[in-house]
C-alpha positions, 0 to 999 in steps of 0.5 A: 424523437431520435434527435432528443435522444441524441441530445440527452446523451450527448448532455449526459456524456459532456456532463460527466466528463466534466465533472469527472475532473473536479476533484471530490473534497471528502476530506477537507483540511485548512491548510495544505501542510495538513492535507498532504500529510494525510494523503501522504499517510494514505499512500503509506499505510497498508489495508488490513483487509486487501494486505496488497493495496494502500489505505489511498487505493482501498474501498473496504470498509476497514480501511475506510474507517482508518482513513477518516482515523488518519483524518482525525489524528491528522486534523487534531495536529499530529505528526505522520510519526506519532499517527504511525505509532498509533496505528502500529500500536493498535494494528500491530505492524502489518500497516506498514510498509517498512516495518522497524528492524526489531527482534521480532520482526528478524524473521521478515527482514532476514527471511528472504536472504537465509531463503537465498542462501539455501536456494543458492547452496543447494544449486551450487551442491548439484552443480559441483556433483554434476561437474564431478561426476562428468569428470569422472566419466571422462 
Protein backbone atom coordinates (compact mmCIF):
# COMPACT_ATOMS: atom_id res chain seq x y z
CA UNK A 1 0.00 0.00 0.00
CA UNK A 2 3.00 2.29 0.99
CA UNK A 3 4.78 1.91 -2.17
CA UNK A 4 1.69 2.82 -4.30
CA UNK A 5 1.29 5.70 -2.49
CA UNK A 6 4.73 6.64 -2.84
CA UNK A 7 4.16 6.11 -6.38
CA UNK A 8 0.94 8.13 -6.90
CA UNK A 9 2.98 10.77 -5.57
CA UNK A 10 6.04 10.82 -6.96
CA UNK A 11 3.81 10.73 -10.48
CA UNK A 12 1.94 13.62 -9.01
CA UNK A 13 4.89 15.89 -8.41
CA UNK A 14 6.90 14.88 -11.72
CA UNK A 15 3.68 15.75 -13.47
CA UNK A 16 3.14 19.14 -12.46
CA UNK A 17 6.69 19.95 -12.52
CA UNK A 18 6.50 19.26 -15.85
CA UNK A 19 3.58 20.90 -17.02
CA UNK A 20 4.30 23.88 -14.68
CA UNK A 21 6.97 24.98 -17.43
CA UNK A 22 4.65 24.63 -20.48
CA UNK A 23 3.59 27.95 -21.21
CA UNK A 24 -0.60 28.36 -21.21
CA UNK A 25 -1.49 30.12 -24.36
CA UNK A 26 -4.75 31.93 -23.43
CA UNK A 27 -4.29 34.38 -25.62
CA UNK A 28 -3.26 33.50 -28.85
CA UNK A 29 -2.01 35.60 -31.84
CA UNK A 30 -0.84 34.71 -35.38
CA UNK A 31 2.18 36.25 -35.36
CA UNK A 32 4.78 37.34 -32.81
CA UNK A 33 4.48 41.25 -33.76
CA UNK A 34 1.07 40.95 -32.15
CA UNK A 35 1.47 38.89 -29.44
CA UNK A 36 4.52 41.17 -27.89
CA UNK A 37 2.65 44.21 -28.35
CA UNK A 38 -0.05 42.83 -25.99
CA UNK A 39 2.07 41.72 -23.71
CA UNK A 40 4.00 44.54 -23.88
CA UNK A 41 0.62 46.55 -23.17
CA UNK A 42 -0.15 44.28 -20.30
CA UNK A 43 2.97 45.29 -18.41
CA UNK A 44 2.03 49.24 -19.15
CA UNK A 45 -1.01 49.25 -18.14
CA UNK A 46 -2.18 49.75 -14.76
CA UNK A 47 -5.13 47.64 -12.80
CA UNK A 48 -8.14 50.19 -11.74
CA UNK A 49 -8.61 48.06 -8.87
CA UNK A 50 -5.25 46.80 -7.44
CA UNK A 51 -3.93 50.95 -8.35
CA UNK A 52 -0.09 49.26 -7.46
CA UNK A 53 -0.02 46.36 -9.85
CA UNK A 54 0.02 46.14 -13.89
CA UNK A 55 -2.72 44.52 -15.92
CA UNK A 56 0.23 41.46 -16.66
CA UNK A 57 0.50 40.53 -12.60
CA UNK A 58 -3.40 41.23 -11.73
CA UNK A 59 -6.24 38.48 -11.51
CA UNK A 60 -9.25 41.02 -10.46
CA UNK A 61 -11.63 40.56 -12.61
CA UNK A 62 -11.60 44.24 -14.21
CA UNK A 63 -8.41 43.90 -15.33
CA UNK A 64 -9.19 40.52 -16.51
CA UNK A 65 -11.96 42.15 -18.62
CA UNK A 66 -9.35 44.89 -20.22
CA UNK A 67 -6.85 42.14 -20.89
CA UNK A 68 -9.05 40.21 -23.10
CA UNK A 69 -10.02 44.30 -24.18
CA UNK A 70 -6.24 44.86 -24.88
CA UNK A 71 -6.58 41.58 -26.62
CA UNK A 72 -9.46 42.66 -29.10
CA UNK A 73 -7.96 45.91 -29.81
CA UNK A 74 -4.61 44.26 -30.42
CA UNK A 75 -5.63 41.39 -32.61
CA UNK A 76 -8.11 43.91 -34.47
CA UNK A 77 -4.52 45.61 -35.78
CA UNK A 78 -4.26 48.66 -33.64
CA UNK A 79 -1.24 50.22 -32.68
CA UNK A 80 -0.30 50.11 -28.52
CA UNK A 81 -0.68 54.32 -29.01
CA UNK A 82 -4.18 54.13 -30.30
CA UNK A 83 -4.93 50.94 -27.66
CA UNK A 84 -3.58 53.70 -24.85
CA UNK A 85 -5.65 56.43 -26.37
CA UNK A 86 -8.70 54.09 -26.04
CA UNK A 87 -8.26 53.13 -22.58
CA UNK A 88 -7.16 56.74 -21.45
CA UNK A 89 -10.10 57.85 -23.19
CA UNK A 90 -12.37 55.38 -21.41
CA UNK A 91 -10.16 55.06 -17.94
CA UNK A 92 -9.12 58.28 -17.81
CA UNK A 93 -5.28 58.41 -16.99
CA UNK A 94 -5.01 56.33 -14.11
CA UNK A 95 -4.16 53.39 -16.53
CA UNK A 96 -0.90 54.74 -17.19
CA UNK A 97 1.94 54.63 -15.77
CA UNK A 98 3.43 58.09 -17.28
CA UNK A 99 0.66 60.26 -17.69
CA UNK A 100 1.04 63.10 -20.31
CA UNK A 101 2.34 66.78 -19.15
CA UNK A 102 -1.01 68.42 -19.38
CA UNK A 103 -2.54 71.21 -17.24
CA UNK A 104 -4.62 68.99 -15.60
CA UNK A 105 -2.38 66.69 -14.58
CA UNK A 106 0.23 69.67 -13.33
CA UNK A 107 -0.49 68.89 -10.03
CA UNK A 108 1.06 65.08 -10.10
CA UNK A 109 4.03 65.57 -12.14
CA UNK A 110 4.83 69.15 -10.35
CA UNK A 111 3.42 68.12 -6.84
CA UNK A 112 6.24 66.27 -5.56
CA UNK A 113 9.10 68.98 -6.43
CA UNK A 114 6.80 71.94 -4.55
CA UNK A 115 6.37 69.25 -1.60
CA UNK A 116 10.48 68.97 -1.70
CA UNK A 117 10.81 72.42 -1.82
CA UNK A 118 8.62 73.08 1.39
CA UNK A 119 10.18 70.30 3.13
CA UNK A 120 13.73 71.58 2.09
CA UNK A 121 12.96 75.47 3.21
CA UNK A 122 11.54 74.62 6.27
CA UNK A 123 14.95 72.48 7.46
CA UNK A 124 16.82 74.91 6.06
CA UNK A 125 14.49 77.86 8.43
CA UNK A 126 15.37 75.43 11.68
CA UNK A 127 18.82 75.11 10.95
CA UNK A 128 19.60 78.85 10.35
CA UNK A 129 17.33 79.56 13.68
CA UNK A 130 19.43 76.70 15.52
CA UNK A 131 22.69 78.12 14.12
CA UNK A 132 21.82 81.75 15.10
CA UNK A 133 20.35 81.27 18.25
CA UNK A 134 24.09 79.06 19.44
CA UNK A 135 25.57 82.08 17.91
CA UNK A 136 23.95 84.22 20.21
CA UNK A 137 24.51 82.02 23.33
CA UNK A 138 28.23 82.39 22.71
Amino acid sequence: MFKKFFSLMLITIIYSLVSANEPKVIYPFEDSVHEERFLSLLNELRCPKCQGSNLAGSNAPIANDLKREVYRLVKSGRTEEEVKTYLIDRYGNFIVYDPPFRPDTYALWLGPLFIFLITLSIILVILLTRFSNSKGNQ
